[in-house]
C-alpha positions in Angstrom: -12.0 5.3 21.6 -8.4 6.2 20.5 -6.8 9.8 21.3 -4.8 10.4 18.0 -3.3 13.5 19.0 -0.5 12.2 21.7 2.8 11.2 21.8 3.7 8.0 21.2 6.4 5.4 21.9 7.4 2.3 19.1 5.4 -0.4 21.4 1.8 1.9 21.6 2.0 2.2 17.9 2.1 -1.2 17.1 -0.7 -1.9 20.2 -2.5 1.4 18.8 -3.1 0.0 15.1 -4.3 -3.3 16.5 -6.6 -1.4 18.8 -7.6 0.5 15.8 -9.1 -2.4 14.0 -10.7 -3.9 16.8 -12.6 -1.0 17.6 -13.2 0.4 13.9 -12.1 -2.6 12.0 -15.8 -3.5 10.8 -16.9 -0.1 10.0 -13.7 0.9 8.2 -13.7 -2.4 5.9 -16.6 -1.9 4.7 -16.7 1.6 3.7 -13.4 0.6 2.2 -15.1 -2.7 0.2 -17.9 -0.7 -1.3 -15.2 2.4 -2.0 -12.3 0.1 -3.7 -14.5 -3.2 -4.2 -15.1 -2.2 -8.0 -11.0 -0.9 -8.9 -9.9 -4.1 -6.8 -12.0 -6.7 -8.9 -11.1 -5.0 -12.3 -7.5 -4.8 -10.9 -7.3 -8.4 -10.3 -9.5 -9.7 -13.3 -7.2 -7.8 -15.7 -4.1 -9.1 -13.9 -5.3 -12.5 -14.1 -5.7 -12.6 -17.6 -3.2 -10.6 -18.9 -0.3 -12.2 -16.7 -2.0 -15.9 -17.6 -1.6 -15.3 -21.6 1.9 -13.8 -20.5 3.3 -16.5 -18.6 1.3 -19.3 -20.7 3.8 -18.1 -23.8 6.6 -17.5 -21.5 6.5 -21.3 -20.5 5.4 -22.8 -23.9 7.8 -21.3 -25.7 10.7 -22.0 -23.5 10.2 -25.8 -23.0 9.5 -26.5 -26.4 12.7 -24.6 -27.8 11.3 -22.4 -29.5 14.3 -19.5 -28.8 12.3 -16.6 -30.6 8.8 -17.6 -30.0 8.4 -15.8 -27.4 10.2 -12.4 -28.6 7.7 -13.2 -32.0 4.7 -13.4 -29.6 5.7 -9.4 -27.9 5.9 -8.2 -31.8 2.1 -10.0 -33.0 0.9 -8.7 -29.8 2.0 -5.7 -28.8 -1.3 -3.5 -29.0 -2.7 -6.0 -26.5 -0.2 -5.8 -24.6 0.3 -2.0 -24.5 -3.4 -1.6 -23.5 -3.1 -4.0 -20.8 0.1 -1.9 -19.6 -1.7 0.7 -19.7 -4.9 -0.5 -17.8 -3.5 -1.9 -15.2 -1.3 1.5 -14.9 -4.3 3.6 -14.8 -6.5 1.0 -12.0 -3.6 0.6 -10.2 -2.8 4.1 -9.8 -6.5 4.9 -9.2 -6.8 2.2 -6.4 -3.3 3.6 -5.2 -4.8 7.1 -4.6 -7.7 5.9 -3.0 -5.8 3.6 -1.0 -3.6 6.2 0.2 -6.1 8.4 1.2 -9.6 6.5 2.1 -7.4 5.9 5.6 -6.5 10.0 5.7 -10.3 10.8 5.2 -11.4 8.0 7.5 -8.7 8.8 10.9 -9.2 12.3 9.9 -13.0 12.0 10.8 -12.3 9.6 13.9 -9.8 11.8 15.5 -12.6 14.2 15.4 -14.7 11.9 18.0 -17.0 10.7 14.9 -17.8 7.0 15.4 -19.9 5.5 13.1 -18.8 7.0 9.2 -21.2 6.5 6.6 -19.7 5.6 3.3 -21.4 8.8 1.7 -18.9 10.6 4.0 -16.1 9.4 3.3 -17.1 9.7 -0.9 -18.3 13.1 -0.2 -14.7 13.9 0.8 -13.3 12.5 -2.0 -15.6 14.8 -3.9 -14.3 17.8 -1.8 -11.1 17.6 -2.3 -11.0 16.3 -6.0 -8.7 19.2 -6.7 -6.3 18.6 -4.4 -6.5 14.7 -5.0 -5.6 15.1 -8.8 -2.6 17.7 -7.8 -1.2 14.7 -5.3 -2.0 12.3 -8.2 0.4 14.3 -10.6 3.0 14.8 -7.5 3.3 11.3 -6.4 3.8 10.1 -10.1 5.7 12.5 -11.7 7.8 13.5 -8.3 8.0 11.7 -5.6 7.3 8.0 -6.8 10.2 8.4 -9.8 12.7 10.1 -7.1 11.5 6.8 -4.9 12.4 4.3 -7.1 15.7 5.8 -7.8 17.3 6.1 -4.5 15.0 2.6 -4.0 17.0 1.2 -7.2 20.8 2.8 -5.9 20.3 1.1 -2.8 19.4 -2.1 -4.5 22.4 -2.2 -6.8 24.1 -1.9 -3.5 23.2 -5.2 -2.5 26.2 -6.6 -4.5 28.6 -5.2 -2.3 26.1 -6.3 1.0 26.1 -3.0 2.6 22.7 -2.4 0.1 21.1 -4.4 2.0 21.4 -2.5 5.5 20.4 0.6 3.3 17.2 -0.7 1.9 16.0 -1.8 5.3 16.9 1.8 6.5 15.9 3.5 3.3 12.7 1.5 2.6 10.3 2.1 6.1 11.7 5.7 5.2 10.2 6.6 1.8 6.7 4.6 3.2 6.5 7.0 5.9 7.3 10.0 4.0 4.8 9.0 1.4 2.6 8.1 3.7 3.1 11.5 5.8 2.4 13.7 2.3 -1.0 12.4 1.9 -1.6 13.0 5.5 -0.1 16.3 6.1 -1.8 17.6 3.0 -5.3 17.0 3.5 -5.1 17.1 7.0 -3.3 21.1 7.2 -3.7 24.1 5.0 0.2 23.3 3.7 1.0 23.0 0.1 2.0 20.0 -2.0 5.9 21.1 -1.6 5.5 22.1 1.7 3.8 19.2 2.6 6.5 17.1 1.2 9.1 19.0 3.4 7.2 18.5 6.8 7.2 14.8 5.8 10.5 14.5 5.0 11.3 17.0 7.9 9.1 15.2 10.4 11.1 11.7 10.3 13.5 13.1 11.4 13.0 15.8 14.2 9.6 17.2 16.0 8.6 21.0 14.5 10.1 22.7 18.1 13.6 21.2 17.3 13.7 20.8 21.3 12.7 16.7 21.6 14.7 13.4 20.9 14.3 12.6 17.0 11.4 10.4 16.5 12.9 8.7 13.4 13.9 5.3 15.3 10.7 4.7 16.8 9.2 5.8 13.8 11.5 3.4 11.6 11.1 0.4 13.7 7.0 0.1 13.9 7.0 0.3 9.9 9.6 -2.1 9.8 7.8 -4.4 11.9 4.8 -4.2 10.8 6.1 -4.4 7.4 7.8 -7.6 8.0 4.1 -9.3 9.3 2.9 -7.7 6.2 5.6 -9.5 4.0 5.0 -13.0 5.7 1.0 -13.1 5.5 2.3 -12.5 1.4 4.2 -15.3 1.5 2.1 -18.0 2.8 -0.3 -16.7 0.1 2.1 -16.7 -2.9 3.8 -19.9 -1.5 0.1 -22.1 -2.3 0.0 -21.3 -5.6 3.7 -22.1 -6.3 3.3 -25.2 -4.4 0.6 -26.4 -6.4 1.7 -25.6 -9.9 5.5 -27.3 -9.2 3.5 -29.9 -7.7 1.6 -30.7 -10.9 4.6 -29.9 -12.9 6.8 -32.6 -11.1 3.4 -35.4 -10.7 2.0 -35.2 -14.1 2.5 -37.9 -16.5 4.2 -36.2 -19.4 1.6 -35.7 -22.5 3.0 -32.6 -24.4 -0.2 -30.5 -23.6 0.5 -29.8 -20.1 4.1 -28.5 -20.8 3.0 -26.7 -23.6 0.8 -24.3 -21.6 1.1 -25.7 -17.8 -1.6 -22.8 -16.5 -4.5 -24.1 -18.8 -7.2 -26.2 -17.5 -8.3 -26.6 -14.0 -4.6 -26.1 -12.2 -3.9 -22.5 -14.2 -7.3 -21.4 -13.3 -6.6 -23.0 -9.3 -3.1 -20.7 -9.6 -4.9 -17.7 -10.7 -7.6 -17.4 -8.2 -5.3 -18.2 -5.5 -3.0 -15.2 -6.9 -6.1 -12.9 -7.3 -7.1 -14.1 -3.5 -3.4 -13.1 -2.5 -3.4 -9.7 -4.4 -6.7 -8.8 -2.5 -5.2 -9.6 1.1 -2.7 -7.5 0.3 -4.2 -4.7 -0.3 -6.3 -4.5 2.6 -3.3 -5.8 5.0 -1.5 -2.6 3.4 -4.3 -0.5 5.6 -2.1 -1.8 8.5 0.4 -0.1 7.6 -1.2 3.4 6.5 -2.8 3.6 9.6 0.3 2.6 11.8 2.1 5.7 9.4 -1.1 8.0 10.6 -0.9 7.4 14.5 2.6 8.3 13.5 1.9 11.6 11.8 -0.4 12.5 14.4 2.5 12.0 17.0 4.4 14.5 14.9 2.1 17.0 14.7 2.7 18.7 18.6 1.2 21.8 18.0 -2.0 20.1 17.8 -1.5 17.9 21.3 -2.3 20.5 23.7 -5.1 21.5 21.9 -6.7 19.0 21.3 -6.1 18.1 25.4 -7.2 21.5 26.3 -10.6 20.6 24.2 -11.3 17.4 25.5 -11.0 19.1 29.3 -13.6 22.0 28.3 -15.8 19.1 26.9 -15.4 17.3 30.1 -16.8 20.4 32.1 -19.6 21.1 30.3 -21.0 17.4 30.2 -20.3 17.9 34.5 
């Protein structure tokens, strides 16, 4: 069993999230299959056949010449295309809610010294807190995600003149933990939505007595690494499907068809399900990372560690 309210240093919270699997790993997945299984598979089917028409024109209309087939194609088809804008918007900022917080419910009941969590539980919380879950909703998109990607876009521009890129690996680990900390902080203490989003933003950076080291490099440096595995298990899945389209691009014997829409037929549909089996892993490798962020959150939260230590000593005596 894991203590969650401790300090930590950067090696035990990498060790810690591992650990976290191993002993919760199959109980967690598959409360978070049944939970997500539905918004994933919609997520990916409308992805796979909205970006397949997409890319299909993209390519047709480029290698035959056609200079404004493609801008002809957006003006015939722009209801479609706004309705699939806007249902991937809407599943993919429901799935990003749940995903956020299906590892805040789940910790929340762990660190608590429950074991084996029924789904029901963890859906019964959602219901609980449906309130507070729709106020995030309308924070994270209309606040804090907007306010993300513009200090995420600044630093990016910044790239031309190199030194961007030192910022975005500061300022990227950053925002994830401080978005990460809100949805922690705000279902897991009586705070606010605003004053939620100050102790996470507050939090990175010092402990709440003022008196310790500042936990932001230790707090930095496991999101970054974990970040980085995160980015590489992407890769190797993104890389098959590349490999096997330029493959067939570069092998086939040249009959017009295949250049006119090179994802039809048995390689497009190959590319897609590969893409849609890559867009699944990462969404469940993401949970590494939200529950490396909430080992981290509880090792800011010090009030609570002597507690919780003075607890866990009185339940020691009375099982003597």
């Amino acid at each position: 069993m894991i203590q969650f309210y401790k300090k930590r240093d950067f090696g035990t919270f990498i060790s810690d999230t591992f650990n976290f699997f191993k002993l919760y790993g199959k109980n967690y997945f598959k409360s978070y299959i049944l939970i997500n299984g539905l918004l994933l598979i919609l997520l990916v089917v409308v992805g796979i056949f909205g970006f397949k028409e997409l890319f299909g024109q993209a390519f047709g209309s480029n290698l035959n010449g056609n200079a404004y087939y493609f801008e002809e194609y957006f003006q015939n088809n722009l209801g479609m295309l706004f309705i699939t804008g806007m249902l991937m918007f809407l599943l993919y900022s429901a799935l990003m809610v749940i995903n956020f917080l299906f590892p805040v419910f789940y910790t929340k009941r762990v660190s608590a010294g429950e074991i084996n969590i029924k789904t029901d539980e963890i859906l019964g919380d959602f219901k609980r807190n449906a309130g507070k879950i729709f106020k995030l909703y309308l924070g994270l998109t209309f606040l804090v995600m907007p306010a993300s990607l513009f200090i995420f876009g600044i630093s990016y521009i910044l790239i031309f003149v190199l030194i961007g890129l030192v910022i975005l690996l500061f300022v990227t680990p950053t925002l994830f933990n401080v978005i990460t900390f809100l949805s922690y902080d705000y279902f897991s203490s009586r705070r606010r939505f605003f004053e939620s989003l100050s102790y996470a933003v507050r939090s990175q950076f010092s402990y709440p007595n003022g008196r310790e080291d500042s936990p932001y490099w230790k707090y930095w440096s496991s999101t970054l690494i974990l970040g980085i595995i995160y980015y590489i298990i992407n890769l190797i899945f993104t890389f098959v499907p590349m490999l096997l389209f330029y493959g067939s691009l570069f092998t086939n014997p040249s009959d017009g068809n295949f250049e006119q829409n090179p994802f039809s037929g048995t390689l497009g549909i190959a590319v897609f399900i590969v893409y849609g089996i890559s867009a699944l892993v990462s969404f469940l490798m993401m949970n590494l990372l939200y529950i490396n962020s909430g080992l981290m959150y509880y090792d800011s939260r010090t009030d609570l560690h002597q507690k919780v230590e003075l607890e866990e000593i009185e339940k020691i005596g009375i099982n003597e």
